[in-house]
N, C-alpha and C positions, 0 to 999 in steps of 0.2 A: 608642366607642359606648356607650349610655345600658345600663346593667345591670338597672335595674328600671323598664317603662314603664308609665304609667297603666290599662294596661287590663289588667293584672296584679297591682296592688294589691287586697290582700283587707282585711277588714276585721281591727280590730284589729294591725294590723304596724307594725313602723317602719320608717319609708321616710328614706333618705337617698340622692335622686339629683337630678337637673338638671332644672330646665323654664321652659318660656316663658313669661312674666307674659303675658298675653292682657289683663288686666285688674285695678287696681287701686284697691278703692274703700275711704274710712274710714269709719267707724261712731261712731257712742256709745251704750255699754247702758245701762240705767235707772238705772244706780249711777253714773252719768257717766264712767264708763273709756271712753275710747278703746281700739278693733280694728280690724283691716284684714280685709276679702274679697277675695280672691284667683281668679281662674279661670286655671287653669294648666294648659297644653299640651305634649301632643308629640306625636308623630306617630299613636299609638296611642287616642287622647283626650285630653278634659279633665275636669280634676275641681275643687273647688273648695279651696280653702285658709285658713283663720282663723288669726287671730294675735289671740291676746287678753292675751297679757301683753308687756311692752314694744313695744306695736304702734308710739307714737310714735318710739322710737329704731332698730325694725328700719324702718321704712317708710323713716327717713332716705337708708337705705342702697340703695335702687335704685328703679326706676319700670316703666311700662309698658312693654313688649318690650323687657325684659333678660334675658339667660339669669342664673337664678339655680340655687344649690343648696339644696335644701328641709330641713330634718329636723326628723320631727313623728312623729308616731301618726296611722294610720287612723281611721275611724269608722265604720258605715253610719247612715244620718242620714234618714231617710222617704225608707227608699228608695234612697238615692242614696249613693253613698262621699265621704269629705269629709276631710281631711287640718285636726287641729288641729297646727298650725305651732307651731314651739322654737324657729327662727332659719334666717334667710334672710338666703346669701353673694351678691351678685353676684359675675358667671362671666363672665370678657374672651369675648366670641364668637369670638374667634381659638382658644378652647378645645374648642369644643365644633364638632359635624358638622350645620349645618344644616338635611340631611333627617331627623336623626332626632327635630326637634320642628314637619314639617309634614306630618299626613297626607296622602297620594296614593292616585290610583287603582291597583286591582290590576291593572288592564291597562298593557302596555306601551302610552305614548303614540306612538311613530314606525311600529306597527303601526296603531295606531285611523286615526292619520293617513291612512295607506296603503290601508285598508277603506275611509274618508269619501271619500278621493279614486276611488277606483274606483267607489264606488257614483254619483258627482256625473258620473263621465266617461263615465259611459250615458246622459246626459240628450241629447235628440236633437236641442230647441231649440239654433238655433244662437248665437244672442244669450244666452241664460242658460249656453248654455257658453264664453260666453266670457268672462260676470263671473266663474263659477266659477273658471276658469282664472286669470283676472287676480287673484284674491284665492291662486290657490297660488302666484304668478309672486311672492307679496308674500312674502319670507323673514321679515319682521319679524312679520310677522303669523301666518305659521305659526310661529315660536316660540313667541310668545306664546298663541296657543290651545294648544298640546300641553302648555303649562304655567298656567293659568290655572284657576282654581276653576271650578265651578255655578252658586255662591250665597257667602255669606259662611255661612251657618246651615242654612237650610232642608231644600236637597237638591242633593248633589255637593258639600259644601262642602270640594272635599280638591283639589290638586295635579292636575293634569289633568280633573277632573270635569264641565268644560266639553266637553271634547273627546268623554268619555265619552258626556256626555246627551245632545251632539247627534247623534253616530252611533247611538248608542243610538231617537233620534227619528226618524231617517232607516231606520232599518230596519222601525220601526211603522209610516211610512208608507208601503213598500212590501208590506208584509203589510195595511194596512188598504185599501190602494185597491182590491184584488182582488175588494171586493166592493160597491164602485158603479160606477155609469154617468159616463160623463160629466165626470170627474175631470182634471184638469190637474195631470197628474204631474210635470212639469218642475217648474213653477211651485210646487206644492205642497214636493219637495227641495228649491228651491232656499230656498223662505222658510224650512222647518228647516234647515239650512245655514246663514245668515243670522240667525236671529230671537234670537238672545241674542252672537253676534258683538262686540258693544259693549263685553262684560265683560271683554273682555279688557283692557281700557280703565279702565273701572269698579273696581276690585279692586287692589290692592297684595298680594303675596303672596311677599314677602323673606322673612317672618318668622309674624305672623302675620296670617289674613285681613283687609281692611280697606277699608273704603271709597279711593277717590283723594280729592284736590280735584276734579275733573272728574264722577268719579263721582258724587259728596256733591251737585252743581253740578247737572247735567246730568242722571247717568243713563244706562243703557245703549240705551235706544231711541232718544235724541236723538242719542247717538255712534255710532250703527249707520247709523244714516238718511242721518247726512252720508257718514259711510267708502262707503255704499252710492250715493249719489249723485255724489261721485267716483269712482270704481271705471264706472260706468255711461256719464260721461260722455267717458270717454277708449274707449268701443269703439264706432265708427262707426256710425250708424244703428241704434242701441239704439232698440226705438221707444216713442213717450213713455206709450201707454197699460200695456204690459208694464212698462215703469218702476215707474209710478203704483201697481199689481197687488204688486209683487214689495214696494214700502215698503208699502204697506196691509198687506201680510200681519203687518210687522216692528210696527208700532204699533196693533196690536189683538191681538197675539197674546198677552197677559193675560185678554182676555175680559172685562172687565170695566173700568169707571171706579175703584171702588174697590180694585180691585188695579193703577191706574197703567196703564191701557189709555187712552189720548188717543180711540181710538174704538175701537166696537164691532167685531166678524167681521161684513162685510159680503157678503162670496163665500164660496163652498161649501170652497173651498181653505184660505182664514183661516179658517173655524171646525172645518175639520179637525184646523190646525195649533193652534187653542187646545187643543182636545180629547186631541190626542195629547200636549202638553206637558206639561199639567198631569195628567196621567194618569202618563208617564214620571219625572218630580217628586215626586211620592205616591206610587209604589209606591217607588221608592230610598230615600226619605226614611224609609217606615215598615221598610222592610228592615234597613234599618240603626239603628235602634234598639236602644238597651243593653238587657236585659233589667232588669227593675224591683229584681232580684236573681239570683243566681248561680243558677240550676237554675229561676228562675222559668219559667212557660209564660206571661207577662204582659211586659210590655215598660214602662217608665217612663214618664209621661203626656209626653205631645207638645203642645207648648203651645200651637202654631198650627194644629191639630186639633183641641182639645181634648177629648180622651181617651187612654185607651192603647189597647194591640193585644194580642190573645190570639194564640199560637202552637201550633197544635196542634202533640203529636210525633208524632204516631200515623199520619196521612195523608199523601196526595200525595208526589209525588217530583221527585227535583233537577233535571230536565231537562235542555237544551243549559248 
């Protein structure tokens, strides 16, 4: 096990422990030297890493997702903690323990599972309980979501954070429906249920997050649509307009063209389910923010928000 993890380096320390190359990119400074930048992983974070003196001959010696061993001095650097690098070993992965350079969620996944599926096997619809069913009767596929990311970056971007968001959504939507009319609660679960399903697809996560081919290709609404079109077609009189309903929900559920929506929320159901999604997404996302500094009440700017987040200590409290 890792003795010292990124989210325990302070500044100014020397750090001599193991981690994930996430990322490896070369430089030239103004004096024409050659550096390397580094983004380096383990389970607890990532932080970045420099190498500015013999960058050409340490670079030789390993590449992108290699477990290497690091040793350098800290920094805090606007903000942020930054390891300038002395020399990097690669590390045989037969050496080192897997989970301890891919963050997960703090929940057990064979629980969440167990909560998603109970909440889905109230659904009254008997044709949405049966895609329901036919998608847990798929052991491949429930593996692969109890272990499968959120996002690569955004939000849930850890070891089950899929599984997390989506029950996570599933439970918004039964606290949200309580206070309209006229809701189509089957329909509305089952499109959270369904509406990011693809990624399981989408994501490589041996080591660290990362697009597939398919992913890179495709996408996860292209690969949900079909999983979801097969899955539909094998249970007898599915009818085609609830079909039609249940992918509408799956390819508008971005909200947006410019966020990769092929169409708009066009039923009260889709635009529930953009709303509660990306609501569910933005609060984890800012939740989980490093603080800008150790004791800070500010959080580090967020790049696809742009700004940061102020934490009061003083108010509210921790809840369920």
């Amino acid at each position: 096990m890792k003795a010292l993890y990124t989210a325990d380096i302070r500044d100014n320390q020397l750090v001599d422990s193991i981690f994930l190359v996430a990322a490896k990119t070369t430089g030239v400074t103004k004096g024409g030297n050659s550096y390397l930048t580094l983004k380096l992983l383990d389970r607890s974070g990532e932080i970045e890493g420099r190498v500015w003196e013999r960058a050409e001959d340490i670079g030789r010696g390993f590449e992108r997702n290699d477990f290497v061993r690091i040793r350098g001095q800290s920094t805090l650097y606007q903000g942020k903690m930054q390891l300038r690098v002395q020399d990097v070993i690669r590390v045989d992965e037969k050496a080192v323990a897997a989970e301890d350079f891919l963050p997960k969620s703090a929940f057990d996944p064979d629980a969440m599972l167990a909560e998603l599926q109970a909440v889905l096997r109230g659904i009254t619809n008997p044709h949405l309980l049966a895609l329901a069913e036919s998608c847990f009767a798929d052991q491949q596929l429930m593996d692969l979501l109890k272990r499968a990311p959120g996002a690569k970056t955004i939000h849930h971007p850890y070891l089950s954070g899929l599984l997390e968001h989506t029950l996570s959504l599933l439970k918004l939507i039964l606290k949200v429906v309580e206070n309209y009319r006229n809701i189509d609660v089957d329909l509305l679960l089952m499109g959270g249920f369904l509406h990011d399903i693809g990624k399981v697809y989408e994501f490589s996560y041996d080591r660290a997050v990362d697009y597939t081919d398919q992913g890179q290709l495709l996408g996860h609404l292209v690969m949900e649509v079909e999983l979801v079109t097969k899955k539909i077609a094998a249970i007898p009189e599915f009818p085609e307009e609830l079909a039609m309903l249940v992918k509408h929900m799956l390819v508008s559920h971005h909200g947006a063209y410019e966020y990769g929506s092929p169409k708009l929320p066009q039923t009260v159901e889709a635009l529930i389910l953009h709303a509660l999604d990306d609501l569910d997404g933005k609060i984890q996302a800012v939740q989980n923010l490093p603080e800008k500094e150790p004791g800070s009440k500010w959080t580090i700017f967020h790049r696809a928000y742009g700004r940061s987040f102020y934490r009061s200590r003083s108010g509210g409290s921790d809840g369920e």
